[in-house]
C-alpha positions in Angstrom: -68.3 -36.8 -166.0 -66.9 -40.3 -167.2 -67.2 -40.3 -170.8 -66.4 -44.0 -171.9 -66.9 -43.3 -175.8 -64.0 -40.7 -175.3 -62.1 -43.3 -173.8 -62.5 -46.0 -176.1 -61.4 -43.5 -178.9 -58.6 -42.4 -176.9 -57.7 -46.1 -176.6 -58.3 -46.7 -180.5 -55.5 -44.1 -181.7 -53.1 -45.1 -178.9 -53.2 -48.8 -180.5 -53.3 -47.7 -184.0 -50.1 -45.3 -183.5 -48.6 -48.7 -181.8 -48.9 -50.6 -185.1 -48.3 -47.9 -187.5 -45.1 -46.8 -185.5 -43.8 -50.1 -184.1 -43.9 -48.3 -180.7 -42.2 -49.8 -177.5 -44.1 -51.5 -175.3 -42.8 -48.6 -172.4 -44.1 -46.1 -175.2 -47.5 -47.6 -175.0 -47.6 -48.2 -171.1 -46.8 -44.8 -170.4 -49.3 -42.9 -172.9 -51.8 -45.6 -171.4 -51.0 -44.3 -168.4 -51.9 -41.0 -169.2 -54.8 -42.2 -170.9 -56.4 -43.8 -168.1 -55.0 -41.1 -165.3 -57.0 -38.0 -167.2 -59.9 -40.3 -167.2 -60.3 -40.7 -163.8 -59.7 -36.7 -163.5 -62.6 -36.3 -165.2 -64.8 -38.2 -163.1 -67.5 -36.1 -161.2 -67.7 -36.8 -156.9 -71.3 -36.8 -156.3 -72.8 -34.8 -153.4 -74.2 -36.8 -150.7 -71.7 -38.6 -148.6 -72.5 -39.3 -145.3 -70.3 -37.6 -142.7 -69.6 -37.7 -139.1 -68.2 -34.6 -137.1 -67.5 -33.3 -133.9 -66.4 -30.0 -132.3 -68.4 -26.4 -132.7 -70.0 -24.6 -135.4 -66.8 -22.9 -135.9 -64.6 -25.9 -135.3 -65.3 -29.1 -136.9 -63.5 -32.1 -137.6 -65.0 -35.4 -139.4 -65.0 -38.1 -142.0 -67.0 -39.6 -144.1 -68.9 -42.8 -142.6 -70.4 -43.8 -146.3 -69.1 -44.7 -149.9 -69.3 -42.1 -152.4 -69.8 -42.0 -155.8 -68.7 -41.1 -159.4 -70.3 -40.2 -162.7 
């Protein structure tokens, strides 16, 4: 589950450790990066899409035909 507190604490220490540090500015893209990438793993895909498929019982192939979402 998304957890924006966590990010914006995440965030918060990145910056700080920027003006403490004098980091580079490729220092603070890449740990943003990372930052922002292990966020979005930690999203949650919520059942529910809507699918189509075709074939047999024990054969099926498909896609979704709806918009999913996160939490």
């Amino acid at each position: 589950m998304l957890n924006q507190e966590s990010l914006k604490m995440q965030l918060n220490g990145l910056l700080q450790d920027c003006v403490k540090n004098e980091r580079t500015h490729d220092y603070f893209a890449g740990e943003l990066a990372e930052i922002i990438t292990n966020y979005i793993k930690t999203a949650t895909v919520n059942a529910g899409i809507p699918v189509a498929t075709t074939g047999t019982a024990a054969s099926q192939t498909g896609a979704t035909t709806g918009t999913g979402t996160l939490s």
